[in-house]
N, C-alpha and C positions, 0 to 999 in steps of 0.2 A: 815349172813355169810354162813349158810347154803345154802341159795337160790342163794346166787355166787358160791359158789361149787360143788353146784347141777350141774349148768350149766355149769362151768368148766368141769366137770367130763362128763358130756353132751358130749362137744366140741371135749376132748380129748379121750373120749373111744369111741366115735362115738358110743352112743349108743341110742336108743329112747327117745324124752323128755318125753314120756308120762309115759315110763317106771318107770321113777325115781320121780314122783309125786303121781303115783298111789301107795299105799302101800297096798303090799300082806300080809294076813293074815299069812302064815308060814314062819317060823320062818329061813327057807335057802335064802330066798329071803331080810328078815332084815339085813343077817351077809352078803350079798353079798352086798347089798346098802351101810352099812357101811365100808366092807373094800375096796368098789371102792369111798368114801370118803374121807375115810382115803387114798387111792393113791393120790386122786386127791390135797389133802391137802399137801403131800409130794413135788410133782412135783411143785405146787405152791411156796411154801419155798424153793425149789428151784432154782426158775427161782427169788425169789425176792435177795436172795442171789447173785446169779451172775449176777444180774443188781447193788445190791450195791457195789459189788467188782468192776465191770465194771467202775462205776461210781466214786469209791473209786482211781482206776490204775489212769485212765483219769485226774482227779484234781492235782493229785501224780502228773503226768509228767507235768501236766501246772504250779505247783507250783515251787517246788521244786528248777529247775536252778535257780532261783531269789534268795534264801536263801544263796548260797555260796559267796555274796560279804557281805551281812549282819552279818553271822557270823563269816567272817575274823573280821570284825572289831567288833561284839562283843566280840572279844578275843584277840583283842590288846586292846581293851576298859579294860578290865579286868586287863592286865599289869599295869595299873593306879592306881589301887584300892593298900590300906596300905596291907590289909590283905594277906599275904602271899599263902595264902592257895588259893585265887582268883589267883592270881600270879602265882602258878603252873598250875593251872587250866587253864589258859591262854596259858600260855607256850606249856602246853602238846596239847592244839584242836590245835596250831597252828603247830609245829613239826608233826600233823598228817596233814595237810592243806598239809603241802609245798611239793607236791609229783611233782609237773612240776616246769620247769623255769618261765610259764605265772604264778603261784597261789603264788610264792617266791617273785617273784619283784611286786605283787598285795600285798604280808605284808609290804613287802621293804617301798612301796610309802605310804602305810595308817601308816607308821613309827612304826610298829612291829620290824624291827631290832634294832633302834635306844633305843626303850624299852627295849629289851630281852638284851640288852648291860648295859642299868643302871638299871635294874631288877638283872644283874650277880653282878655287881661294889656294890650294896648296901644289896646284898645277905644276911644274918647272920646264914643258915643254910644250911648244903648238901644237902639236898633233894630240897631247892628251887634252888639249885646252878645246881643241876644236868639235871633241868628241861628248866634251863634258857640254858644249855650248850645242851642240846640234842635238843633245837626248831632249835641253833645258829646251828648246826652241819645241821641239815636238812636244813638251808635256803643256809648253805654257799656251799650246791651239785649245785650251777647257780654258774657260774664265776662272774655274773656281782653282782647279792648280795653279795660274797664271799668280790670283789673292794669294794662293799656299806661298809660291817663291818667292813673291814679294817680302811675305813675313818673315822667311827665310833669310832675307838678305841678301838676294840674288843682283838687286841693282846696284847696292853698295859695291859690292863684291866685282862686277864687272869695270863699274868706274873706277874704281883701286887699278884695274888690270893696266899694263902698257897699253896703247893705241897702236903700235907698230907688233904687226904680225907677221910671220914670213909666210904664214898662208891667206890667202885672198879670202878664202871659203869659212873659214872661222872668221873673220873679221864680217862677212855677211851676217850670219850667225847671229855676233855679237850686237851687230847694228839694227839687226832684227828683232832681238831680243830688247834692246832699248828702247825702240819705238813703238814695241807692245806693252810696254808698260806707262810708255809717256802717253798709251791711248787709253789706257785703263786710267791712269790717274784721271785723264782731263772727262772721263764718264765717271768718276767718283768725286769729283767737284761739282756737275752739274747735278 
């Protein structure tokens, strides 16, 4: 390691090779050998840093886009599972997913609405209720998901529900979700 450093520190201080081979007896010449070492060891860690970064961004971008269909459906996959607590967990990556009309009608088709619908209908607690009703409220921002839940059954299914929630914030949700469909109806009449 030293004899590549030597000659790094060679390359990059442009300095004589013979220089840094030959060792001088006094002792200014030892602490100047070593802290043009110690530079050269610096710059090296360095440079192998921002090759792994480099290296690191570059895989980043080739990967990446390919994970956003795979983890739609590991999170309507998840809506399947008994456990509740999966359940929510599902609910909430996909309510974060559904930010366009192309990524809402991509849960729509792999039947994330159809789930987040009997995920609300077999609910037994607020917090899963409020999770099913905040994914449903993000999918139903596309008109065309908003028609999909409709068919689904989503209004039936809300009015079935109790009125009294012990969370404020699903009952938003819910009230939310009501009045986007009482506005779709009354533009499917006209």
């Amino acid at each position: 390691m030293r004899a590549l450093t030597a000659r790094v520190a060679t390359y990059l201080c442009r300095r004589k090779p013979g220089y840094l081979q030959s060792r001088c007896s006094s002792s200014y010449n030892g602490k100047d050998e070593l802290a043009l070492e110690q530079e050269a060891e610096r710059k090296i860690g360095w440079l192998l840093k921002l090759f792994f970064a480099g290296t690191a961004t570059f895989v980043g971008y080739q990967i990446f886009p390919y994970l956003g269909d795979n983890l739609i459906q590991q999170s309507v996959s998840l809506l399947h599972v008994k456990d509740p607590l999966f359940k929510r967990m599902g609910a909430s990556r996909l309510s974060r997913f559904a930010i366009d009309d192309e990524r809402r009608m991509k849960i729509v088709e792999m039947g994330g609405a159809q789930e987040l619908v009997n995920m609300l209908s077999t609910a037994k607690d607020d917090r899963t209720r409020k999770e099913a009703l905040k994914a449903l409220a993000a999918l139903s921002n596309s008109v065309e998901a908003a028609g999909i839940l409709h068919q689904a059954g989503l209004t039936s299914v809300m009015r079935s529900m109790a009125d009294s929630f012990e969370d404020a914030e699903a009952e938003k949700y819910r009230s939310g979700l009501l009045k986007r469909f009482q506005d779709l109806r009354y533009d499917d009449s006209s």
